[in-house]
Structure formats: structure tokens, C-alpha cells
OpenMM code with the backbone's topology and positions (N, CA, C; nanometers):
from openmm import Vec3, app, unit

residues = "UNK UNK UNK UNK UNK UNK UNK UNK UNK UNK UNK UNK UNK UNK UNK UNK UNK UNK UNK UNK UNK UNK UNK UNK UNK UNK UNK UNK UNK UNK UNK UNK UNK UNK UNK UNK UNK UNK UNK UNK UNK UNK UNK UNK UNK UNK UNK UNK UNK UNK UNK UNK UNK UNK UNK UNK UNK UNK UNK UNK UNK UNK UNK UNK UNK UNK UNK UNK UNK UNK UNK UNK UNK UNK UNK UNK UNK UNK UNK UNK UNK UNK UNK UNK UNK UNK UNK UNK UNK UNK UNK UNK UNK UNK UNK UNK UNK".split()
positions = [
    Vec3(-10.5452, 20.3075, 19.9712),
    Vec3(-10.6693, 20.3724, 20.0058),
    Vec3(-10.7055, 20.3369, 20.1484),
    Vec3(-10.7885, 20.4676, 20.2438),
    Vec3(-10.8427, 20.3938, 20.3212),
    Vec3(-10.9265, 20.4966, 20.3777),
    Vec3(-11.0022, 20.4156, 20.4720),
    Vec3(-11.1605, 20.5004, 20.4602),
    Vec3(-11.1996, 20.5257, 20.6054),
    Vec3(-11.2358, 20.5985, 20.6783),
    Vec3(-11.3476, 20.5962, 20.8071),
    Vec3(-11.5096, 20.6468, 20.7478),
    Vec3(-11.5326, 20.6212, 20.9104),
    Vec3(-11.6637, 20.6568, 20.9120),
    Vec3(-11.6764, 20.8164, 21.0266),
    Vec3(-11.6684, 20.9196, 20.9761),
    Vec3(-11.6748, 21.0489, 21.0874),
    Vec3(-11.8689, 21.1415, 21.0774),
    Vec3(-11.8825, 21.0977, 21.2124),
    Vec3(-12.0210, 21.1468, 21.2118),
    Vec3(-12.1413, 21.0682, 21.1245),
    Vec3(-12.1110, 20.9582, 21.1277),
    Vec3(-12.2363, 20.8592, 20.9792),
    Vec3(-12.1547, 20.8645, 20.8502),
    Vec3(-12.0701, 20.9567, 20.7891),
    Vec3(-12.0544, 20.9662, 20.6792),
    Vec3(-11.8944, 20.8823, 20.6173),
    Vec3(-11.9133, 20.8684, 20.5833),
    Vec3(-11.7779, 20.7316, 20.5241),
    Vec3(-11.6966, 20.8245, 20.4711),
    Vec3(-11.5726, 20.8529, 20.5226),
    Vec3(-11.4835, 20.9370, 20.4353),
    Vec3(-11.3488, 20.8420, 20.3205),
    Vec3(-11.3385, 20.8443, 20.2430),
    Vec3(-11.2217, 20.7677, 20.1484),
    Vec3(-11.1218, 20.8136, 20.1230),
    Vec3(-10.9940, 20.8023, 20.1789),
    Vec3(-10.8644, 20.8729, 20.1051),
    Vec3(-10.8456, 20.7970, 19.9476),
    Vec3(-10.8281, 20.8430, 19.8796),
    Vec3(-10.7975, 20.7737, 19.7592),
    Vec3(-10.6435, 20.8438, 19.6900),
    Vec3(-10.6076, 20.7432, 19.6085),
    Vec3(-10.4129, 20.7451, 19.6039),
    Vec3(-10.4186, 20.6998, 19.4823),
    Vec3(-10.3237, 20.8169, 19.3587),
    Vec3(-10.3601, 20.7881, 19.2117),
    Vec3(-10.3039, 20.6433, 19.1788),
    Vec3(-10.3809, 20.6097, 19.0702),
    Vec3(-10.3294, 20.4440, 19.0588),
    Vec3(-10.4147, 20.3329, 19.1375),
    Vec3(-10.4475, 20.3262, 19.2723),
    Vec3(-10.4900, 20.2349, 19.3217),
    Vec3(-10.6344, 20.1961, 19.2895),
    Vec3(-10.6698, 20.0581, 19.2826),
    Vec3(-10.8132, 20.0140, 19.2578),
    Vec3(-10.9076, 20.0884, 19.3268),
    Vec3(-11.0178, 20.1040, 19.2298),
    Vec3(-11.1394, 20.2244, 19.3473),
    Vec3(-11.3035, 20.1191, 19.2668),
    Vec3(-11.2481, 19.9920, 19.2262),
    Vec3(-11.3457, 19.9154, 19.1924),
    Vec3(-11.4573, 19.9010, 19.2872),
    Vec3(-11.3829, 19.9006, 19.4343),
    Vec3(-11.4943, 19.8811, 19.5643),
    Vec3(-11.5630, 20.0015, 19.5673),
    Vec3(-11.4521, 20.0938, 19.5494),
    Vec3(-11.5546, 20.2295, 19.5827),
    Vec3(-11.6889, 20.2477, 19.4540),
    Vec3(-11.6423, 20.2260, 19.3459),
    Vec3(-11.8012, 20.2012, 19.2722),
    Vec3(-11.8989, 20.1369, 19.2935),
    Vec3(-11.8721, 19.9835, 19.3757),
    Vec3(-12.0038, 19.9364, 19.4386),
    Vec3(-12.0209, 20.0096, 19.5563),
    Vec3(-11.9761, 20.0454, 19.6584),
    Vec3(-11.9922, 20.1590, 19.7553),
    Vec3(-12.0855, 20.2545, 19.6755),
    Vec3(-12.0685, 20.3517, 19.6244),
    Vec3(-12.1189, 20.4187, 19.5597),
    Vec3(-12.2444, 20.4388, 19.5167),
    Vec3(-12.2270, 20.3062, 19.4092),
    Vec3(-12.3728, 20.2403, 19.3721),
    Vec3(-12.5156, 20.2230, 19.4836),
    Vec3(-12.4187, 20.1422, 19.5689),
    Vec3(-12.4999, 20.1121, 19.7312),
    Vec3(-12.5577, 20.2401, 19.7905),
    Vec3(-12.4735, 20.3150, 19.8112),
    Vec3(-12.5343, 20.4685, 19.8700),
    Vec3(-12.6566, 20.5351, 19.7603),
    Vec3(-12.5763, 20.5592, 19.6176),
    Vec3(-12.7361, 20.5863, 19.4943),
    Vec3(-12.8273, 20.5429, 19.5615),
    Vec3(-12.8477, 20.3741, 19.5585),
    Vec3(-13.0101, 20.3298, 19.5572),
    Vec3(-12.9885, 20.3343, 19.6929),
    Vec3(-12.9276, 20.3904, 19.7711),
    Vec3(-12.9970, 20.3942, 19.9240),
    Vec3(-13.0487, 20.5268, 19.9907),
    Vec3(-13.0249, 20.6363, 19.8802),
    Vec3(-13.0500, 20.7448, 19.9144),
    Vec3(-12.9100, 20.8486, 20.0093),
    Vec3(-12.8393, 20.7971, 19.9988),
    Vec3(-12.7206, 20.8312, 20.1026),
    Vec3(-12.5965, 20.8859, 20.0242),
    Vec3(-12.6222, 20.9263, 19.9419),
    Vec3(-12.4632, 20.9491, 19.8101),
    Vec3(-12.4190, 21.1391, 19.9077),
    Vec3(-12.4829, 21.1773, 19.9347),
    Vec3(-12.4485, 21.2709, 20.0048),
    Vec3(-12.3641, 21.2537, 20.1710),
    Vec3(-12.3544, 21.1344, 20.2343),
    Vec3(-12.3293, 21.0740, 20.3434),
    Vec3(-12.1803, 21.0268, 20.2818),
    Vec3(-12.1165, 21.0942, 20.1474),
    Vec3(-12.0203, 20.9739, 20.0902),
    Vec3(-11.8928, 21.1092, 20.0915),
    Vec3(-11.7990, 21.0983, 20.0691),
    Vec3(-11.6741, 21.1683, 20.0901),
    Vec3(-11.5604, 21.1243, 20.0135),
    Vec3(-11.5021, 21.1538, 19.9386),
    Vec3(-11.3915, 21.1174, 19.8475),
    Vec3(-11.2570, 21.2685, 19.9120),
    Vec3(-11.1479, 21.2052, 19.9459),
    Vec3(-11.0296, 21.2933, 20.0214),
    Vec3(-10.9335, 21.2220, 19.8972),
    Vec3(-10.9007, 21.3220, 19.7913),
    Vec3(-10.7969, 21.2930, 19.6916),
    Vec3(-10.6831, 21.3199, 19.7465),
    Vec3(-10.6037, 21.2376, 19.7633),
    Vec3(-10.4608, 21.2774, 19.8393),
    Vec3(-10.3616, 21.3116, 19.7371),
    Vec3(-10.3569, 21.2486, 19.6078),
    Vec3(-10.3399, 21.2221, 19.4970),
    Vec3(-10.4103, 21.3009, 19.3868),
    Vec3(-10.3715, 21.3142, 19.3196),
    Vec3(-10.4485, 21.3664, 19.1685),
    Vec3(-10.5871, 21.2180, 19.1595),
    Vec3(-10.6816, 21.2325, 19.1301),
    Vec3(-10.7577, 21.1443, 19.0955),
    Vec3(-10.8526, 21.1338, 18.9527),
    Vec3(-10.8196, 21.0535, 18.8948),
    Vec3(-10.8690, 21.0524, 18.7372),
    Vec3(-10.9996, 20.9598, 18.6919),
    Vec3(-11.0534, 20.8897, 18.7974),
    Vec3(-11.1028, 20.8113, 18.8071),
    Vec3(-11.3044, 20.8735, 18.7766),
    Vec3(-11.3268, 20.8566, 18.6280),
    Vec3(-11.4602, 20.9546, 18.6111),
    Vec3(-11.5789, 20.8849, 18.6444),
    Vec3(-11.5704, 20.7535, 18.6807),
    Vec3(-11.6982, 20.6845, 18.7787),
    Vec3(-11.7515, 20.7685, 18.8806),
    Vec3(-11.6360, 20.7952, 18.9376),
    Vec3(-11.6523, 20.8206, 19.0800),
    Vec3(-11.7611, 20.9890, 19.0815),
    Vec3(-11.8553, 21.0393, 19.1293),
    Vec3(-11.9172, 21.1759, 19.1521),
    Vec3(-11.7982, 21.2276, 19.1898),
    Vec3(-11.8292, 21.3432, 19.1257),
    Vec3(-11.7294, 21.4754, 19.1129),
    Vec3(-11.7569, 21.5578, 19.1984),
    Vec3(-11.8780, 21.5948, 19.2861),
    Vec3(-11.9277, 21.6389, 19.3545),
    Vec3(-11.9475, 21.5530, 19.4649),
    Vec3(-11.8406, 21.4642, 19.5120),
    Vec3(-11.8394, 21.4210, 19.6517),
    Vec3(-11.6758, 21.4258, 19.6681),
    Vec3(-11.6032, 21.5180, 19.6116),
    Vec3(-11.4676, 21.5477, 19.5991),
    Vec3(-11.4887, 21.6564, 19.7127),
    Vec3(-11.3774, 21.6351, 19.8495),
    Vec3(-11.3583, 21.7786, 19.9144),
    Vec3(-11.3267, 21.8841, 19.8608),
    Vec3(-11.2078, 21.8195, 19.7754),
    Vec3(-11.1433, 21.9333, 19.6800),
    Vec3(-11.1298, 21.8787, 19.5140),
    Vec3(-11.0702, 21.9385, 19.4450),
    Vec3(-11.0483, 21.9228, 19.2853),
    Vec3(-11.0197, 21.8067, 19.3072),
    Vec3(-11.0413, 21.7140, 19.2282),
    Vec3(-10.9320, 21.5710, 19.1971),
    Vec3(-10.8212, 21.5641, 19.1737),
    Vec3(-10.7964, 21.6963, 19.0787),
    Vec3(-10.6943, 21.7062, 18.9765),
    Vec3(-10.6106, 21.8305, 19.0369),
    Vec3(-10.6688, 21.8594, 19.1803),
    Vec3(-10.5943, 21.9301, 19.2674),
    Vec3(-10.5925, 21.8696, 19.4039),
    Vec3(-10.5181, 21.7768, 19.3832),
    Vec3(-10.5584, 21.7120, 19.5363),
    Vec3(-10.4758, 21.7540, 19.6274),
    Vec3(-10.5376, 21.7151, 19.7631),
    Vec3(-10.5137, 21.7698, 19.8785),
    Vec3(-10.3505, 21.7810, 19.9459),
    Vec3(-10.2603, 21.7081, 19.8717),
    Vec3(-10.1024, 21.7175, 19.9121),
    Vec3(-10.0495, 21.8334, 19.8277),
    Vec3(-10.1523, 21.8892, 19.7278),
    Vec3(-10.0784, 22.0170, 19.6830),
    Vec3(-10.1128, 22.1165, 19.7361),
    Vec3(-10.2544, 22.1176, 19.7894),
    Vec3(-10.2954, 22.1748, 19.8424),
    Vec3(-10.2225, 22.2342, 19.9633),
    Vec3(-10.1865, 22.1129, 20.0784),
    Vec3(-10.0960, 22.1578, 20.1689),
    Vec3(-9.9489, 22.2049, 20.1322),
    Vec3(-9.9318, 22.1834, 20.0362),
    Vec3(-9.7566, 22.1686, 19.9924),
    Vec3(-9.8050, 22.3228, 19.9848),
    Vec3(-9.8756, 22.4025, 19.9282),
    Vec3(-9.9334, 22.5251, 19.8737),
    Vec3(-9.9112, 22.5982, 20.0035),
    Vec3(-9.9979, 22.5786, 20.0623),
    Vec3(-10.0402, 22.5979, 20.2362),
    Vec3(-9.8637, 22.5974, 20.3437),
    Vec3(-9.8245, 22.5442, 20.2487),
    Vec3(-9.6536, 22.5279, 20.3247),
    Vec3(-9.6401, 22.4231, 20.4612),
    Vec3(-9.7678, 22.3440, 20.4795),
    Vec3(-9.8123, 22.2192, 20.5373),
    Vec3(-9.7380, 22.1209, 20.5356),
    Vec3(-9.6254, 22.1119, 20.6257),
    Vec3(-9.5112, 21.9563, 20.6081),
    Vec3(-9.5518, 21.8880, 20.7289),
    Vec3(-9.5960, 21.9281, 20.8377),
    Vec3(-9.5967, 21.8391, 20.9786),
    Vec3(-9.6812, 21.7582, 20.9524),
    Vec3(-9.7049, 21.6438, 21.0179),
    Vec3(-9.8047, 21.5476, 21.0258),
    Vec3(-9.8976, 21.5779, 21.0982),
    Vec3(-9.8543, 21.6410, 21.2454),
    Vec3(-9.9995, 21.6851, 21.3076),
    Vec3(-10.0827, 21.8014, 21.2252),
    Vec3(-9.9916, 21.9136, 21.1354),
    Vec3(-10.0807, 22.0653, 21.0802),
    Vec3(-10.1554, 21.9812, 20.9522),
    Vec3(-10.0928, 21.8504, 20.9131),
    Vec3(-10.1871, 21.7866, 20.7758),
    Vec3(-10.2799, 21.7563, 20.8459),
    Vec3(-10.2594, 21.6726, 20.9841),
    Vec3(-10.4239, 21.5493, 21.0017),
    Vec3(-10.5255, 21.7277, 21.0272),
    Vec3(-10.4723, 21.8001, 21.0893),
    Vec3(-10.5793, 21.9173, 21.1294),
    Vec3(-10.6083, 21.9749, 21.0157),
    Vec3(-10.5288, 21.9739, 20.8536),
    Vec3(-10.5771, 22.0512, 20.7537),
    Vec3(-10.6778, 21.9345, 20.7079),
    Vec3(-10.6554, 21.8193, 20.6721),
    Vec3(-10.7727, 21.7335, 20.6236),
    Vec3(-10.8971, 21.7523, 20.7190),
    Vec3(-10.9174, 21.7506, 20.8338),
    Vec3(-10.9912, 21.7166, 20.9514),
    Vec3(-11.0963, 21.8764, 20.8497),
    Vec3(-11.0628, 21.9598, 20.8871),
    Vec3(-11.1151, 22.0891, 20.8472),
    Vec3(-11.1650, 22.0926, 20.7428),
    Vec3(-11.0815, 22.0104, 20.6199),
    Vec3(-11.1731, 22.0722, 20.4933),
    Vec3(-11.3087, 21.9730, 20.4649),
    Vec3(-11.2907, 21.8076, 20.5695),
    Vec3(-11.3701, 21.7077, 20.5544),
    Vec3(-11.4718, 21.8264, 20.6251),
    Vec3(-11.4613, 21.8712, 20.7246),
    Vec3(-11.5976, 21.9639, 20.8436),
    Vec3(-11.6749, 22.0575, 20.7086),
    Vec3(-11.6136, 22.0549, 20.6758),
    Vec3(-11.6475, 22.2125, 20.5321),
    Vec3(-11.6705, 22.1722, 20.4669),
    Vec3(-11.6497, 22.0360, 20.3910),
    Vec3(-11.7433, 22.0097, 20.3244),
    Vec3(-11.8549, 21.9399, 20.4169),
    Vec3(-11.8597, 21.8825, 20.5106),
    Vec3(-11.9956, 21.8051, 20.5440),
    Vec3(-12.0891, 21.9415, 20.6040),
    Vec3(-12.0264, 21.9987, 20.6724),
    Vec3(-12.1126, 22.1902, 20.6797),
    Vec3(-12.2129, 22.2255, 20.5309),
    Vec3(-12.1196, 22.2298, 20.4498),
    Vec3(-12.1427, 22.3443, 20.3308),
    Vec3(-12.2146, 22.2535, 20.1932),
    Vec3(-12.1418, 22.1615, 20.2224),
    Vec3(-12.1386, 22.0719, 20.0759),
    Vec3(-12.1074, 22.1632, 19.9381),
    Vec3(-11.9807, 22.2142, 20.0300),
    Vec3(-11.9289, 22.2853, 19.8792),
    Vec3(-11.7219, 22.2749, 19.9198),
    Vec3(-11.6680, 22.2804, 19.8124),
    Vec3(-11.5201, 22.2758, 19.7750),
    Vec3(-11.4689, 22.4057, 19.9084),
] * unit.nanometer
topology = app.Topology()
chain = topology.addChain("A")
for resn in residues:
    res = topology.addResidue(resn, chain)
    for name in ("N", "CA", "C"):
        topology.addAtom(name, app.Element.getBySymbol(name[0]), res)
């Protein structure tokens, strides 16, 4: 897993399998701080994890974003960082999938 901060808002790659224990106190922290909208989950991976808001997913969980590009016919490293970059903008724009 790993995370920035773009524009105030904390973005998280998350990778099926790996601990997301932090990201629930994260989480928690943003609830009582008023900020759960400032929060970003980037499933790179399928993600199964039902703690986590479902509605701070860029995309499906259970469609995550490497099928997405695999879909998209997306193999380069530079056309991925520009396909993630875009759908993180679209959702912090829209706050929708």
C-alpha cells in the first residue's frame, strides 16, 4: 500500500491481501473530523475489505483499476500514472465513479 496527499486530500493505493488496519484508524480520524470526503481509496487490486466506505472507492473494488487499464489496453507506465492521475481528478471534481 501506499498513499499521498494531492491537493489536501490523502489518496491510498490499496493491494488485495495487504493490512488496511491503519487505514481504519485513518478513516475513523477523518469521520470524527469531518473530512471522510478529503479521503480516496485507488483499488489497484480487487478490494474486499467491507470496513472501508464504499463510496470513497474511485472505482468498483471488485473492479479495480489494473483491469480497468488492462480493459483500456493501458500497459505503459507513463499512460497508467496519467490514467490513475485522471480518474483520482474525477473523482475529487464529481465525487462520483
Amino acid at each position: 500500500m501506499s498513499e499521498f496527499v494531492d491537493y489536501g486530500d490523502n489518496v491510498i493505493f490499496i493491494r488485495e491481501g495487504q493490512d488496511t488496519s491503519w487505514i481504519h484508524t485513518m478513516q475513523d480520524t477523518y469521520d470524527q473530523m469531518g473530512l471522510t470526503s478529503r479521503l480516496f481509496y485507488v483499488p489497484v487490486d480487487s478490494c474486499s475489505d467491507k470496513y472501508l466506505h464504499p463510496h470513497r472507492f474511485i472505482c468498483n473494488p471488485q473492479q479495480p483499476l489494473s483491469v480497468l487499464m488492462d480493459n483500456d489496453g493501458i500497459v505503459d507506465s507513463v499512460e497508467q500514472m496519467d490514467y490513475m492521475i485522471k480518474k483520482i481528478r474525477h473523482f475529487q471534481n464529481t465525487d462520483t465513479i
